[in-house]
C-alpha positions in Angstrom: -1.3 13.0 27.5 -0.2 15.5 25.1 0.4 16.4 21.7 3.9 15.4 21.5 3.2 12.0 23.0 0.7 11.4 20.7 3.1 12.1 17.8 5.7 10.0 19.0 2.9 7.3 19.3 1.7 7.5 15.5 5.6 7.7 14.2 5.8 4.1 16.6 2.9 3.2 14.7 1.3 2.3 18.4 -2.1 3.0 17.3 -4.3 0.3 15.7 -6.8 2.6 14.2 -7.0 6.3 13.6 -10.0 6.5 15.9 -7.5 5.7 18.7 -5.0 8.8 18.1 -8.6 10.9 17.4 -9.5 9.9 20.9 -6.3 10.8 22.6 -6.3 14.3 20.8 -10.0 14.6 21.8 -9.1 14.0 25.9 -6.7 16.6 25.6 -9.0 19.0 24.5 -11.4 17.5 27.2 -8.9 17.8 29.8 -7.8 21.4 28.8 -11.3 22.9 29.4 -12.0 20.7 32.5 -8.9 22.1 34.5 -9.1 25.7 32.8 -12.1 28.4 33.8 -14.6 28.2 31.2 -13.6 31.5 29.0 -9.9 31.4 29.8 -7.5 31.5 27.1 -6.9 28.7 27.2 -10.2 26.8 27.7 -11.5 29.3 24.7 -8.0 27.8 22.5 -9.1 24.2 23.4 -12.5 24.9 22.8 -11.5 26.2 19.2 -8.9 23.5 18.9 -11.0 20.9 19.5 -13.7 22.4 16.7 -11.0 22.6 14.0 -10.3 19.4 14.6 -13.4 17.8 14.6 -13.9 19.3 11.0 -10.8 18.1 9.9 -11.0 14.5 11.3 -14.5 14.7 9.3 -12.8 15.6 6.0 -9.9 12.9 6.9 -12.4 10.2 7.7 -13.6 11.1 4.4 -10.9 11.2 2.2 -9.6 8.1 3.7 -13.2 5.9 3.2 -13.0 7.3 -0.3 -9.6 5.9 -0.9 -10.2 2.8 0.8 -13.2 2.0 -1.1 -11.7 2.9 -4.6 -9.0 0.2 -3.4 -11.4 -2.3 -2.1 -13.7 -1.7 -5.4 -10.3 -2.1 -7.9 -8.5 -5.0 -5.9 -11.9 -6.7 -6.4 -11.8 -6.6 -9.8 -10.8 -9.6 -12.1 -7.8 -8.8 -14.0 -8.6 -9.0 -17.9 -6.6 -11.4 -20.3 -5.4 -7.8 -21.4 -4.1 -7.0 -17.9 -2.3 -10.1 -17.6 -0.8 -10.2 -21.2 0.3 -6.4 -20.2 2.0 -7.7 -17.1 3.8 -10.8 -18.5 4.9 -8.9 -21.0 6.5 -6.2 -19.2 8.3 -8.7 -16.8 10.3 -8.6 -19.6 10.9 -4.9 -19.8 11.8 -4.7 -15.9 15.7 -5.1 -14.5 16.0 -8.1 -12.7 16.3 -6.5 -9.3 13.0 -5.6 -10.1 11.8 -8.8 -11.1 13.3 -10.3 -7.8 11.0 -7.9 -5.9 7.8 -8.7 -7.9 8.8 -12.5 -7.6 9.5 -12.1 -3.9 6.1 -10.0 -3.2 3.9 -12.9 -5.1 6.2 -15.0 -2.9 4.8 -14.1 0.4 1.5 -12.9 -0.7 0.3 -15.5 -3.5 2.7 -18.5 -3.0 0.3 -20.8 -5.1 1.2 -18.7 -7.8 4.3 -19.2 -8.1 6.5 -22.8 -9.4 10.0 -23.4 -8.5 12.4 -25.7 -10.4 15.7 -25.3 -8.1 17.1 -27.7 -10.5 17.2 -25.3 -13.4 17.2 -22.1 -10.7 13.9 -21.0 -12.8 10.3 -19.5 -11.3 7.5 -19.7 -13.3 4.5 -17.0 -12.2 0.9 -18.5 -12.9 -0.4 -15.3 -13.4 -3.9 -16.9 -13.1 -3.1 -18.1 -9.7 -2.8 -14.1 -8.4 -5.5 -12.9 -5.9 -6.9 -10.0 -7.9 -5.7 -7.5 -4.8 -2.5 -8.9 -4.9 -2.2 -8.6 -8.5 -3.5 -5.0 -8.9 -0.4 -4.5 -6.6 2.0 -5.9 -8.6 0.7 -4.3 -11.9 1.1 -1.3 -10.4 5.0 -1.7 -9.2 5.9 -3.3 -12.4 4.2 -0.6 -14.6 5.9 1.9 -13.0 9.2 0.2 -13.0 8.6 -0.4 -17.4 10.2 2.1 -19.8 7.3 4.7 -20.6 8.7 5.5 -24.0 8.3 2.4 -25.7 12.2 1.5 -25.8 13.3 -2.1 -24.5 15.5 -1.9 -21.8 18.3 -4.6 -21.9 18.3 -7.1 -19.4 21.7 -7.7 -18.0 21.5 -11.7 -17.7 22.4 -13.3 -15.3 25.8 -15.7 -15.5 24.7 -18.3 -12.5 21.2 -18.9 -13.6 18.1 -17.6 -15.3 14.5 -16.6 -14.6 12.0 -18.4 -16.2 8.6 -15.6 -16.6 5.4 -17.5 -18.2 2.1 -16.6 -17.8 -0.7 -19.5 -18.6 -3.7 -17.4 -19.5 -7.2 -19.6 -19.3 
């Protein structure tokens, strides 16, 4: 094991949890001073090595449980009437590329929320049908795909068919 293998593991996305790639960095510290004299260069640069990291694992693990709770926290949250207004509204401000990525990310994450009519090639979103996490999500993309200076974009429409965007607020 070494640090280059551990690299290549993480950019193969081998690990399941960061604990596992801490504990592969941790057994080549280990390793280091068991095979070195204790106060060899090297054992002394593993021994300082494994310290830095330790404190920056710490800092890591901290930042990260930060982040994740802020997300677990927000994704939690019911989306106002506001919130969704804000969102059906600016479906209609996105490009229709856009739209097909919202639409398909509903699709395979919130398929209840979504209504098909082949017939007419139209999707209706039930924007009360969106998991809050999932939805959270999808405000996010589509707010950062909407003009921020207030100017409607125009929608190129398409010749073979049309998207249908409702939202049935309760």
């Amino acid at each position: 094991m070494d640090l280059g293998q551990i690299k290549r593991k993480i950019e193969s996305n081998s690990y399941k949890k960061i604990e596992d790639a801490a504990e592969d960095i941790r057994l080549i510290w280990n390793n280091c001073m068991q095979y070195n004299a204790d106060g060899s260069d090297f054992y002394v640069l593993a021994q300082n090595m494994a310290k830095k990291f330790e404190e920056k694992f710490l800092k890591l693990s901290k930042e990260v449980n930060a982040l994740t709770t802020d997300v677990k926290d927000k994704s939690a949250i019911e989306p106002t009437l506001d919130e969704r207004r804000n969102f059906a509204n600016c479906l209609y401000e996105i490009t229709k590329e856009e739209l097909g990525n919202v639409i398909t990310d509903i699709e395979s994450k919130c398929p209840d929320a979504l209504t098909t009519n082949s017939a007419e090639d139209e999707v209706e979103i039930n924007v009360d049908h969106i998991s809050p996490a999932v939805f959270h999500e999808v405000m996010a993309y589509v707010k950062s795909c909407c003009p921020t200076d207030g100017s409607r974009r125009k929608k190129k429409v398409a010749t073979t068919g049309r998207v249908n965007k409702k939202s049935r607020n309760s």
